[in-house]
N, C-alpha and C positions, 0 to 999 in steps of 0.2 A: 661582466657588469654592464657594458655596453646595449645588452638586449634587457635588463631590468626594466620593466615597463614603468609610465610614468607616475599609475596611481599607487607605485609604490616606492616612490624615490620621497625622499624630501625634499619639501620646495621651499624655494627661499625667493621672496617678492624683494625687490629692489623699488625702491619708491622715494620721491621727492618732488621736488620743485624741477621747471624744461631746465636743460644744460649746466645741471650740478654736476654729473658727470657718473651718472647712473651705469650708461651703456658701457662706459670707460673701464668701472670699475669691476663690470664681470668678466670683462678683458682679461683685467690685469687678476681676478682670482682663477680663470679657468685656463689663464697663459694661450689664451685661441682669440681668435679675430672673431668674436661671434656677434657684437653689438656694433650698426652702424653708429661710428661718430663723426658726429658734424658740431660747428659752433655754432648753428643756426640753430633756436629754442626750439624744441615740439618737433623734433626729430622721427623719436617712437611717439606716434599716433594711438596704438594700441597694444595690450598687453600681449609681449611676446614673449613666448615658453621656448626654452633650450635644453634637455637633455644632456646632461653631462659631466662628465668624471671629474671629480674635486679631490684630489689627491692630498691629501692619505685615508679623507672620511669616506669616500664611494662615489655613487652614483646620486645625483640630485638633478633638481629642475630649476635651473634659474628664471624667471619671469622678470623682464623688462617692460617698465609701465609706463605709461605716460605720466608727462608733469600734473602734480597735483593743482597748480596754477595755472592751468590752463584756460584759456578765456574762449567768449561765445558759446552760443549752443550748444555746438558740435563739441568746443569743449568740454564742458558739463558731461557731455552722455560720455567724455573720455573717462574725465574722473569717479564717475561712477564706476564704469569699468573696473579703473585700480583701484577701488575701495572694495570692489568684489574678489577682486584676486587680492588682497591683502588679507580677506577674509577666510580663505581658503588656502593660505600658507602654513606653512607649518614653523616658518622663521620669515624675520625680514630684516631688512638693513635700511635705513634712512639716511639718506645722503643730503649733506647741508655743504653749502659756496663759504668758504671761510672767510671771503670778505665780506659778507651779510650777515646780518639778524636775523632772528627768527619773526616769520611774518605771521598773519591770522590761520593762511592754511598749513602752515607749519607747525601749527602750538594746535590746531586742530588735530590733524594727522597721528599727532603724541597721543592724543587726548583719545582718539580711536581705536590705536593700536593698545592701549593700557586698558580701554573698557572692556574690548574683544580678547583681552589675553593673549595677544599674540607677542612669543618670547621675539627680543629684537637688539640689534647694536645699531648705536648711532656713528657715523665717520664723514668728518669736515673734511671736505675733499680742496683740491688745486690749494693748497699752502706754500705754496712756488708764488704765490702774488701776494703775500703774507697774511696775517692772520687776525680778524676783529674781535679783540678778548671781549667786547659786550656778549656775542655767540656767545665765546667759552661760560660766560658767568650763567647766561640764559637756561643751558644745558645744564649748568651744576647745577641752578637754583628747580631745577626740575627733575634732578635726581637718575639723571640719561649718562651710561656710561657712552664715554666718545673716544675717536680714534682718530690722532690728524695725520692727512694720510695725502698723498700727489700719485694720481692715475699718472697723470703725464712723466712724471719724474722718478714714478715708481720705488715714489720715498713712504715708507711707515706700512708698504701693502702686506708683507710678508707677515710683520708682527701682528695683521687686524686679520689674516688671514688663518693663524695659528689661534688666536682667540676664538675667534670663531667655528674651527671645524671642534673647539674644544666645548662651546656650547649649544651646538648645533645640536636636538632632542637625539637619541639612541631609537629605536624601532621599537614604540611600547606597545605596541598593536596585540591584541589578545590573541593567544593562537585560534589556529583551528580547531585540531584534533591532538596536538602531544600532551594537553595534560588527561585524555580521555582514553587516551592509548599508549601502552610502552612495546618496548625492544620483545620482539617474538607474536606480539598479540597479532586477532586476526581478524579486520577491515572490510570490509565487504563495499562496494558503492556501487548499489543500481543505477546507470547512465544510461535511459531511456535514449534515442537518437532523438534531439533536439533540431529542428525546421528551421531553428531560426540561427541555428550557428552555420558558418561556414560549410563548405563540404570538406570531407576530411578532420574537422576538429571536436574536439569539445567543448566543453563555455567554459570560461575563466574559473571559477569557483570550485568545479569537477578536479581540475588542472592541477588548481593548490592543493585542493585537499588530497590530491594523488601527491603531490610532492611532500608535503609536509609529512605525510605516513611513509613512505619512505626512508624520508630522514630521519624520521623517529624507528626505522629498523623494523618494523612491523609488515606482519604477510598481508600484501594487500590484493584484494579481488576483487576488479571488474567484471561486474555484466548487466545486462539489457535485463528491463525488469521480466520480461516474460523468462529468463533462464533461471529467475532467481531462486524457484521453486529446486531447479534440478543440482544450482549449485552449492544451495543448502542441506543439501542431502548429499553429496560429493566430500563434505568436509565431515572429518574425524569426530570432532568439538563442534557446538555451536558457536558463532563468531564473538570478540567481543564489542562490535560496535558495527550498525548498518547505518548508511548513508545516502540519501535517495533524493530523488526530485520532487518536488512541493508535488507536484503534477498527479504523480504516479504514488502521493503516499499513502492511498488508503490500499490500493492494489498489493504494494509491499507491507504493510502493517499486516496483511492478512497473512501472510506467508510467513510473516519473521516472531518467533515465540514469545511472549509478555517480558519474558527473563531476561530479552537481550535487549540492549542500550539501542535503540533507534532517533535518525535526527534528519533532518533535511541538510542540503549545500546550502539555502537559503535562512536555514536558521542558525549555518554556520558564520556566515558570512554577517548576517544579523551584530553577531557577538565582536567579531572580526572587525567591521569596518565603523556601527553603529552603535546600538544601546540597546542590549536585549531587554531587561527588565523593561524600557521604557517603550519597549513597542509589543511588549505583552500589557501592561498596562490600558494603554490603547484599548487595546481590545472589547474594554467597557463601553467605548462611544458605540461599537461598532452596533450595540443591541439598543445604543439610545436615542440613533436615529430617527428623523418625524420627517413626513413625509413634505417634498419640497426644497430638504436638507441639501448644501451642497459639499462634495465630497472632493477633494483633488488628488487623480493617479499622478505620482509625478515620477516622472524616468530620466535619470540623468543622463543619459547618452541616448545617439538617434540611430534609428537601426530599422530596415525594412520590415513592415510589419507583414507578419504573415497573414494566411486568409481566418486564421481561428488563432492571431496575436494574444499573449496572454496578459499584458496590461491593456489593450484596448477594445478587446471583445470578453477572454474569458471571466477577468475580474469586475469590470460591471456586470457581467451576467448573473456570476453567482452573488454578488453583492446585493444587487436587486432582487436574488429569490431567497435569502437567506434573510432580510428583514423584512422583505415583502411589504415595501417602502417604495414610494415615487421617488427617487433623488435624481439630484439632478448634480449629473459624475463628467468632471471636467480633466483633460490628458492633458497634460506640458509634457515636454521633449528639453531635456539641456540642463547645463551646470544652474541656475537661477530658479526659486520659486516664481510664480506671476508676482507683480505689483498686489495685486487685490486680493493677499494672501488669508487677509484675516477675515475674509467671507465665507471661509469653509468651514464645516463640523468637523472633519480628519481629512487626514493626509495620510493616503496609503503609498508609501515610497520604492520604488524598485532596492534592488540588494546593492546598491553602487559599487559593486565589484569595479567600475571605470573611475571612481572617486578614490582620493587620497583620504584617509582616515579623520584628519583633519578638517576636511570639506565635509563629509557626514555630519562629525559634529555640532558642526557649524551651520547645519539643514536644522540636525535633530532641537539644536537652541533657540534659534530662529521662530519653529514650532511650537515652542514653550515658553518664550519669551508672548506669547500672543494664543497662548494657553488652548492650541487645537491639539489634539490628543494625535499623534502619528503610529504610522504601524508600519510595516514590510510585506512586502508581497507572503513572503515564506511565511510568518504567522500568521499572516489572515488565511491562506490558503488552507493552511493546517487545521486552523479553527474552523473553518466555515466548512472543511471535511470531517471533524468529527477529531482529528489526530491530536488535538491540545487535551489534557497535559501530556499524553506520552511522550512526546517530541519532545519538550522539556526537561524532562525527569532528568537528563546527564546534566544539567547547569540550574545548581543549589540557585545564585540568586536569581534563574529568572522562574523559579519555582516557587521563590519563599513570592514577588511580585503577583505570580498567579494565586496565591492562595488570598492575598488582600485583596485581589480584585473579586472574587470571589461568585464566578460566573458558574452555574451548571451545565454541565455537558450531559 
């Protein structure tokens, strides 16, 4: 569990007010020395992620944030920060000073985590200096289950501890391939040699989907889409399900029979980490662009781009000759959209294989909440190749979404 990467742990943002005793408390749940503490306010300056085993639930990511109360400028851009990572948690814990009340950025903070839906326990911490029942009343009268609890004294940690890994979300992430494929069946995944992964590796999404068919017991076969020809002639049966790179999938549709289930890693990943219907959906801006229009690639991680990158060369290329539209196509790099998000027509999103499921969502709302249509690399590619609906056809609802949108191919 230790090597479980982190967009796939659950994270759990720790947030409050400087020297509530935030850093204290992931101490005391992860029994490690991992948070500086000092009694000096504004200690963690910025949000810090930790890796690490929470016994008995797994593996998670604890994030230490800065004080919501943080003053000046600099402050400001902090709490921003932990507004962003509370955003992209998947639990959080609110930490209040037992001898305070709740202040304006406190009954804000509440007021945040309750609009964005993010599940959360509250715990009065340091109750070694005793306890101001107006708090207590504050939190009833707001309906906050709370836990009083002493980092230092290491009183009440064990039982908010045990609450906790007991509402701590379960892995609801859709699969990849096991409802598509069972025990015996035969997988096939074209894995073109990718430029822009490592040497020696594969890209993440390849990885899973080899592991997940595995676990589901099923015969799986690698190869390079140029073999694919020769290893579909190799097997007894036709496969039941091929799996390929956006890239290479008009090359492999040709080789692979109408009969057999075809899908991209990126339209799996689509389902996996995002919203398939909703970036099939999309796909209507994509032909109602006007010239001038402006579009944003966004990619959540940063990674040397190669000389023919395919979010910063290939997708405004074909984008451009496929509406054969002047637009005008802006790149971000990183966890955050720009500020000036609501000036674009779409949002074509990388597959956020590096995002926690959570955080996608949390793009995909953002998106909608300011009504620009989004899409994925993997569907537009497919589209703007010719491959929609076939790539579809294994996933009913993002099939029954393509037939409302109701585009001709």
């Amino acid at each position: 569990m230790n090597k479980t990467a982190s967009a796939e742990r659950t994270h759990i943002a720790i947030v409050g007010k400087r020297n509530v005793g935030k850093s204290s408390l992931i101490n005391c749940l992860t029994n490690q020395e991992l948070s500086i503490v000092s009694e000096t306010p504004g200690t963690t300056t910025d949000p810090v992620s930790k890796a690490v085993e929470m016994f008995p639930y797994g593996p998670v990511v604890m994030v230490d944030t800065a004080g919501i109360d943080d003053e000046g400028e600099l402050g400001t851009k902090r709490i921003s920060k932990t507004i962003k990572s509370i955003s992209k948690a998947d639990f959080a814990i609110a930490v209040f000073d037992a001898r305070e009340q709740l202040d304006n950025s406190e009954t804000e903070l509440i007021t945040y985590l309750q609009k964005i839906e993010v599940p959360f326990l509250a715990v009065v911490n340091k109750i070694e200096f005793g306890i101001n029942p107006n708090l207590l009343t504050e939190l009833e009268a707001l309906e906050i289950k709370y836990f009083e609890i002493s980092c230092k004294e290491h009183v009440g940690v064990n039982n908010f501890k045990k609450k906790l890994i007991h509402l701590l979300p379960d892995s609801n992430e859709p699969p990849l391939i096991s409802d598509l494929v069972g025990q015996g069946d035969v997988v096939v995944m074209v894995v073109p040699i990718d430029l822009g992964a490592p040497k020696g590796r594969l890209i993440k999404p390849q990885v899973l989907s080899i592991r997940e068919a595995l676990d589901e017991d099923t015969i799986c076969v690698v190869v390079k889409d140029k073999e694919l020809r020769s290893a579909l002639s190799l097997l007894k049966n036709l496969p039941d399900l091929v799996i390929t790179d956006s890239q290479a999938i008009m090359r492999v549709a040709a080789d692979v029979p109408e009969n057999v289930k075809l899908t991209t890693f990126s339209i799996l990943m689509a389902r996996h980490k995002g919203n398939l219907p909703e970036f099939v959906k999309g796909l209507k801006r994509v032909e109602e662009l006007n010239n001038g229009d402006k579009v944003l690639i966004s990619e959540a991680c940063t990674h040397h781009a190669q000389e023919d990158d395919i979010g910063t060369v290939k997708i405004p290329r074909w984008l451009r000759l496929h509406t054969k539209k002047n637009l005008q196509i802006d790149i971000t790099h990183g966890y955050d959209f720009p500020d000036n998000l609501s000036e674009y027509k779409l949002i074509v999103h990388c597959g956020g294989c590096m995002l926690t499921r959570k955080a996608m969502q949390v793009r995909i709302k953002q998106a909608r909440l300011l009504d620009i249509p989004i899409v994925n690399y993997g569907v537009l590619i497919s589209y703007m190749h010719g491959a929609v609906p076939r790539v579809l056809l294994p996933f009913n609802e993002a099939m029954a979404e393509w037939e409302k949108v109701g585009l001709v191919v």
